[in-house]
The first five atom37 places (N, CA, C, CB, O) and aatype in JSON, in Angstrom:
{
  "aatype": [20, 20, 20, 20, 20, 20, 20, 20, 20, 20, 20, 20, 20, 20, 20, 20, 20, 20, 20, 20, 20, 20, 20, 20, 20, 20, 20, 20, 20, 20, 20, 20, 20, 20, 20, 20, 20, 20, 20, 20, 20, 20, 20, 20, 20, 20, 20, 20, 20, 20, 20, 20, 20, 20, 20, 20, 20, 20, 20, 20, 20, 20, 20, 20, 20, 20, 20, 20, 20, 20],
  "atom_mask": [
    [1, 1, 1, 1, 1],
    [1, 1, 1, 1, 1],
    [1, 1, 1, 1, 1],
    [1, 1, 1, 1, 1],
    [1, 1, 1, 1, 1],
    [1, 1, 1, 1, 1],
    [1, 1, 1, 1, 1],
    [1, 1, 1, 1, 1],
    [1, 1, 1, 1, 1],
    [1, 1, 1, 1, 1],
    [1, 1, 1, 1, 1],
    [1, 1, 1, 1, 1],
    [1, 1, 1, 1, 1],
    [1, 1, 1, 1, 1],
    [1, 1, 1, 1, 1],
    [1, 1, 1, 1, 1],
    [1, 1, 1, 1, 1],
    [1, 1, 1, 1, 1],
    [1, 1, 1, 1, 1],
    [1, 1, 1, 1, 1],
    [1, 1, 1, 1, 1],
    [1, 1, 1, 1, 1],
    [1, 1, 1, 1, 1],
    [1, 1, 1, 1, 1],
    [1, 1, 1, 1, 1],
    [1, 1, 1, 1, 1],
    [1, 1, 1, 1, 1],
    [1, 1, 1, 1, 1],
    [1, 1, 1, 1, 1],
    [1, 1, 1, 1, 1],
    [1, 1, 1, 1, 1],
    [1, 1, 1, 1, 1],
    [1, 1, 1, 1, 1],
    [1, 1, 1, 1, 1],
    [1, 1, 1, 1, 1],
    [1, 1, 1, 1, 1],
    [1, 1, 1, 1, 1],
    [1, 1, 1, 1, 1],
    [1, 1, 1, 1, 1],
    [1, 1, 1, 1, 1],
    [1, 1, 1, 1, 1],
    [1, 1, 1, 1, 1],
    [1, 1, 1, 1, 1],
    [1, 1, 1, 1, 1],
    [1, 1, 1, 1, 1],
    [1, 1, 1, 1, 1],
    [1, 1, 1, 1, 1],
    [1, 1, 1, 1, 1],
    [1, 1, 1, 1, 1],
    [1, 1, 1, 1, 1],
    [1, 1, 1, 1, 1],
    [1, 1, 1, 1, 1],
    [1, 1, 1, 1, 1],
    [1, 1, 1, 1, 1],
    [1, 1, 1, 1, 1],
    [1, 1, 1, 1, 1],
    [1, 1, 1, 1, 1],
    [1, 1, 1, 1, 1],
    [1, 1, 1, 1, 1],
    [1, 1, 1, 1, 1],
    [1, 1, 1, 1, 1],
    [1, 1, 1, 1, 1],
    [1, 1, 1, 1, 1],
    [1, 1, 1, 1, 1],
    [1, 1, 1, 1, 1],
    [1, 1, 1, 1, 1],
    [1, 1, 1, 1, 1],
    [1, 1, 1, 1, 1],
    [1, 1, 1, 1, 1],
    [1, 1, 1, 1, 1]
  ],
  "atom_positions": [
    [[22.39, 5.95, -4.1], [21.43, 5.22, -3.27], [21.82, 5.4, -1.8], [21.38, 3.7, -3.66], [23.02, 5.62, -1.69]],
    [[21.24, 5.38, -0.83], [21.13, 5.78, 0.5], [21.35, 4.57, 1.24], [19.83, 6.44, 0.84], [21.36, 3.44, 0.75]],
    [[21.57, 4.93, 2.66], [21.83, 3.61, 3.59], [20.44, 3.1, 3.74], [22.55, 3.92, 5.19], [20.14, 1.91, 3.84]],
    [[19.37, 4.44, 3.73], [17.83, 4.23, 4.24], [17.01, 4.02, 3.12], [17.19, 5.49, 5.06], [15.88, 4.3, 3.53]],
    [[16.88, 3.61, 1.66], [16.48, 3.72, 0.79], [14.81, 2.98, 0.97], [17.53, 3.3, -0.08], [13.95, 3.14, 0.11]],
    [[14.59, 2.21, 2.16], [14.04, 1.17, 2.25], [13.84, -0.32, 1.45], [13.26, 1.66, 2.38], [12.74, -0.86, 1.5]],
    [[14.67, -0.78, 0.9], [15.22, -1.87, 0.48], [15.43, -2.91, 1.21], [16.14, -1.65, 0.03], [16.55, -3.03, 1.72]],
    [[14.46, -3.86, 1.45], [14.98, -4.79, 2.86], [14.47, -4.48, 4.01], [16.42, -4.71, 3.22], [14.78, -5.02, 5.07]],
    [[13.58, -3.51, 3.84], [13.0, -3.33, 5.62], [12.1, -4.43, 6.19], [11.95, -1.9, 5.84], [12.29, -5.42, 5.49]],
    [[11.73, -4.54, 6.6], [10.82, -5.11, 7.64], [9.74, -3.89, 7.88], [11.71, -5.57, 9.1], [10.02, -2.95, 8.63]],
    [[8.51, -3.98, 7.21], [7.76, -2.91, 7.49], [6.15, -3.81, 8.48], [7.44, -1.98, 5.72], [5.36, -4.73, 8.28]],
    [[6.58, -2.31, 10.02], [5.59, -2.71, 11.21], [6.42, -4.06, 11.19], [3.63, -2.77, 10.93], [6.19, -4.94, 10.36]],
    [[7.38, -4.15, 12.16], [7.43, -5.4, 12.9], [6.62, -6.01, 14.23], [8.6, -5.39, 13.21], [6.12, -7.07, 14.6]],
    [[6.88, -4.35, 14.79], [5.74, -4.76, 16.11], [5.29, -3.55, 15.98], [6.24, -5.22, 17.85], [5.9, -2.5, 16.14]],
    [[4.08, -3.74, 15.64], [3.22, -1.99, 15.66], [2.88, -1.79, 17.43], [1.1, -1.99, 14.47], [2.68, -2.54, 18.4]],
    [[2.95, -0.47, 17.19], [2.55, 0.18, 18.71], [1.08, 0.36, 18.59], [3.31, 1.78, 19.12], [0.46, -0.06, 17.61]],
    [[0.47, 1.05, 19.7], [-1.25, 1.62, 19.68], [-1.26, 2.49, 18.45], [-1.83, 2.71, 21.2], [-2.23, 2.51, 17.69]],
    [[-0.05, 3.27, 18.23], [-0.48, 4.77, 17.43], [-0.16, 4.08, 15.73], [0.91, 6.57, 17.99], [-0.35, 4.82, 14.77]],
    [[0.27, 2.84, 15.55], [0.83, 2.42, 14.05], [0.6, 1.26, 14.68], [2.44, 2.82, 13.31], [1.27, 0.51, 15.39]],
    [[-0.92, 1.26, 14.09], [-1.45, -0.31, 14.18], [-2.04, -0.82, 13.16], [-2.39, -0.58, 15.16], [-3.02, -0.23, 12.71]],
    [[-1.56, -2.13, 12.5], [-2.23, -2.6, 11.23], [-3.12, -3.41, 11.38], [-1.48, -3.14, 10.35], [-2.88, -4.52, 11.86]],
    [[-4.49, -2.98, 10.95], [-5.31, -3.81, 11.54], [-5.67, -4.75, 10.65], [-6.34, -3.21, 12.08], [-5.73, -4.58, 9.43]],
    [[-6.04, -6.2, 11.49], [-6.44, -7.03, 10.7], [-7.9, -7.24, 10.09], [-6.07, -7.92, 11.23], [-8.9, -7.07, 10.8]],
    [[-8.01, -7.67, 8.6], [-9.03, -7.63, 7.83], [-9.81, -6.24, 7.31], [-9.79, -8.39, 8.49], [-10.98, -6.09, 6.96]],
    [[-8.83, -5.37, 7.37], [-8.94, -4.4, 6.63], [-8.85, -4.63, 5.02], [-8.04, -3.57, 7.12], [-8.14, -5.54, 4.6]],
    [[-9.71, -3.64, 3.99], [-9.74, -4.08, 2.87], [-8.4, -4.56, 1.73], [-10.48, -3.19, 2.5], [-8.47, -5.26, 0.72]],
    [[-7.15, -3.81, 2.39], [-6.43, -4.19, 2.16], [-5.89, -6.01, 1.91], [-6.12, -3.46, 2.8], [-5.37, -6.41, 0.87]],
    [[-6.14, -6.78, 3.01], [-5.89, -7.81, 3.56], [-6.76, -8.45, 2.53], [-6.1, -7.91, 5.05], [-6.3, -9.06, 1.57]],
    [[-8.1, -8.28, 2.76], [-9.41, -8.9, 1.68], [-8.67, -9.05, 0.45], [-10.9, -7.79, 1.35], [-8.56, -10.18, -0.01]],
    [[-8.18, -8.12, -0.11], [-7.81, -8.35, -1.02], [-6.58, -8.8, -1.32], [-8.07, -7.65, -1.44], [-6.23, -8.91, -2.49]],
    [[-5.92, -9.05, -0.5], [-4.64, -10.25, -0.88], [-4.91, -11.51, -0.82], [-3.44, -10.26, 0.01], [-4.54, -12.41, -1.57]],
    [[-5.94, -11.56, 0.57], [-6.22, -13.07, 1.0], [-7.24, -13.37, -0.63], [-7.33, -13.24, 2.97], [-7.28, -14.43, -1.25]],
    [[-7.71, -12.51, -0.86], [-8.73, -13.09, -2.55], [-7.63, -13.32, -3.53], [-10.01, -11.62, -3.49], [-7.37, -14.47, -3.9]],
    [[-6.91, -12.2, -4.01], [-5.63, -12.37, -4.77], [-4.91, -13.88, -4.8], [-4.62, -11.35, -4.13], [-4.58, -14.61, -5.73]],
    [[-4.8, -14.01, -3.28], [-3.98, -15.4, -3.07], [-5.01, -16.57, -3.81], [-3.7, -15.79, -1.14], [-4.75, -17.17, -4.86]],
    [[-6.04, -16.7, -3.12], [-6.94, -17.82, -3.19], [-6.84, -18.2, -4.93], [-8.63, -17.34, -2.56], [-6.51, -19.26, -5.48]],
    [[-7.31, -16.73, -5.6], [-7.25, -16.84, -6.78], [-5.58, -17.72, -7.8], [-7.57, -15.31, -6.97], [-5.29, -18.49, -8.72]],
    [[-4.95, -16.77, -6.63], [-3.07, -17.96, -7.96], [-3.28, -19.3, -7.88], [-0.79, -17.98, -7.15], [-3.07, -20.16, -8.73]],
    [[-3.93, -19.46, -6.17], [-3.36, -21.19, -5.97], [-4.87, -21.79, -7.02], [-3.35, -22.03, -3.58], [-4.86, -22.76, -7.78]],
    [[-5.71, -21.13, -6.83], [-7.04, -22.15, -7.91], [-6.54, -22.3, -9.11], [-8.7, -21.41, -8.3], [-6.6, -23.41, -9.64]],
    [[-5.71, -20.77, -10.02], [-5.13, -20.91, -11.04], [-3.85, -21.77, -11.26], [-4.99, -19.84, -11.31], [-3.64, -22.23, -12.38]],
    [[-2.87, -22.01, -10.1], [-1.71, -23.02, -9.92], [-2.57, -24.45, -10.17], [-0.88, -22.89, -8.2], [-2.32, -25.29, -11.03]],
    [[-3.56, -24.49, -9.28], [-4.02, -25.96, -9.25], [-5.08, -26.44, -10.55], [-4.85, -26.17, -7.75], [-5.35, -27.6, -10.88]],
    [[-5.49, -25.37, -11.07], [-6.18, -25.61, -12.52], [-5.24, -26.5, -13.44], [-6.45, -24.11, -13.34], [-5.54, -27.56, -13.99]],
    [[-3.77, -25.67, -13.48], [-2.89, -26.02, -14.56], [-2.39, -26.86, -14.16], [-2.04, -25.23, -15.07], [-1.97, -27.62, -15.04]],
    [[-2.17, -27.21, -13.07], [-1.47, -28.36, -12.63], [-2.07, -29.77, -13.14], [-1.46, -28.32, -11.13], [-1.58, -30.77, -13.66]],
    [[-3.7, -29.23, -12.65], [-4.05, -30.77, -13.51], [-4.59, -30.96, -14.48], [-4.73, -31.61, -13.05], [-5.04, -32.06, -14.8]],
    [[-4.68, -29.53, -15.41], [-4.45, -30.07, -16.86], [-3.04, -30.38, -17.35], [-4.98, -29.06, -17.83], [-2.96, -31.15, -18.3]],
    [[-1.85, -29.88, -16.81], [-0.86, -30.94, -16.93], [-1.09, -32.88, -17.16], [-0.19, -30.65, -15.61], [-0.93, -33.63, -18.12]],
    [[-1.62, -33.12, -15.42], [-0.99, -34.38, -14.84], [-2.4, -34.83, -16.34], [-1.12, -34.92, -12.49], [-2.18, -35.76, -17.11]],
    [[-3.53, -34.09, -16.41], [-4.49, -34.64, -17.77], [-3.85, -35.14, -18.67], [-5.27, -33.67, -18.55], [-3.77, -36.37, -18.75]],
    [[-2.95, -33.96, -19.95], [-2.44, -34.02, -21.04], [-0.87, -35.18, -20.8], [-2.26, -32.36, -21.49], [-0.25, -35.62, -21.77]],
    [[-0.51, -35.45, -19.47], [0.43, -36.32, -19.7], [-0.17, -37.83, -19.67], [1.5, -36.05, -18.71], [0.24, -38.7, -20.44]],
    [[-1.19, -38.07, -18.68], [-2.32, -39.19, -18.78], [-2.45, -39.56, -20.27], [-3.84, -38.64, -18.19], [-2.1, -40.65, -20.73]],
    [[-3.11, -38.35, -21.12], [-4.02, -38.82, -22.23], [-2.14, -39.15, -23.43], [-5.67, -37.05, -22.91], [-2.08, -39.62, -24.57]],
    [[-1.22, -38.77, -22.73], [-0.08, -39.18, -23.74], [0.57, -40.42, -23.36], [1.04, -38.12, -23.86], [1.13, -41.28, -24.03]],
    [[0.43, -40.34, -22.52], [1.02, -41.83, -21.87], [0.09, -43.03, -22.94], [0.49, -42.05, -19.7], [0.69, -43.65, -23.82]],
    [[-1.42, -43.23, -22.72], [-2.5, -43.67, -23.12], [-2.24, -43.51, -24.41], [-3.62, -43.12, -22.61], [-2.04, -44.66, -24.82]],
    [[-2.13, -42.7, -25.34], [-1.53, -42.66, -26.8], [-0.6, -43.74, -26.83], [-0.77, -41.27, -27.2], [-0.69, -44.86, -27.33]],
    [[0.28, -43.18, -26.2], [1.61, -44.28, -26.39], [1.37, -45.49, -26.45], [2.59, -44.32, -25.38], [1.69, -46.17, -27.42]],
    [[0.9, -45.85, -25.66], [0.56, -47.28, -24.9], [-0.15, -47.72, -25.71], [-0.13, -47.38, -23.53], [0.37, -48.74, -26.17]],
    [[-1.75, -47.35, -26.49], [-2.19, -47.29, -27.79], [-1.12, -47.91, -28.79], [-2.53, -45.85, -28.12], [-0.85, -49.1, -28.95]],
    [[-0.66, -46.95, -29.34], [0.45, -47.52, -30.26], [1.15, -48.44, -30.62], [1.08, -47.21, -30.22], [1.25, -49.1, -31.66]],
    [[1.86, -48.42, -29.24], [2.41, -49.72, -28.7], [2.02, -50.74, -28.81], [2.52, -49.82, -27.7], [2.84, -51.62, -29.09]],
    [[0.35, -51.16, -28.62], [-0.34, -52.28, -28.51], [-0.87, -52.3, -30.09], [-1.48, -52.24, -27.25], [-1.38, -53.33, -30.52]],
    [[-0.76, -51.27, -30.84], [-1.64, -51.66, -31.98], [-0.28, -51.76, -33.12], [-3.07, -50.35, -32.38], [-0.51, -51.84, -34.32]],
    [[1.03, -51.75, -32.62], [2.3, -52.02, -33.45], [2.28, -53.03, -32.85], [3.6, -51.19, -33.49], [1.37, -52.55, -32.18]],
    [[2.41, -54.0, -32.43], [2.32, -55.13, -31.31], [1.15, -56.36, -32.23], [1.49, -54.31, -29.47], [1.32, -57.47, -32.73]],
    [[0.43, -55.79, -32.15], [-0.53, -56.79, -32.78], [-0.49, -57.24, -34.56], [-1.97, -56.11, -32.46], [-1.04, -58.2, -35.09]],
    [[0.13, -56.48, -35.01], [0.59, -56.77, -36.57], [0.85, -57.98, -36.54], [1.81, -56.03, -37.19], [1.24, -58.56, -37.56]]
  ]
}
């Protein structure tokens, strides 16, 4: 493996006129969509989580009250 392998670079830190990354190129579109898409999918599961722990809690508590009443 090399000193220069590029491992760790910093790629375009400060682009010049001649290596310029421009913004909202299709590239970009499609990360900024990519992104949008994990966090809707992060936040989907998230609250069918905080759901399925709700509807267990509510079980419990169920239970509880209907061992309770015997």
């Amino acid at each position: 493996m090399s000193e220069n392998d590029g491992q760790g670079m910093i790629v375009n830190p400060e682009p010049n006129d001649e290596n310029q990354d421009w913004d909202g190129d299709e590239a970009d579109r499609a990360d900024r969509l990519r992104f949008a898409e994990e966090q809707a999918m992060i936040r989907e599961q998230s609250e069918h989580r905080q759901q399925d722990e709700a509807l267990r809690r509510a079980q419990q508590q169920a239970a509880e009250e209907a061992g309770e009443g015997k």
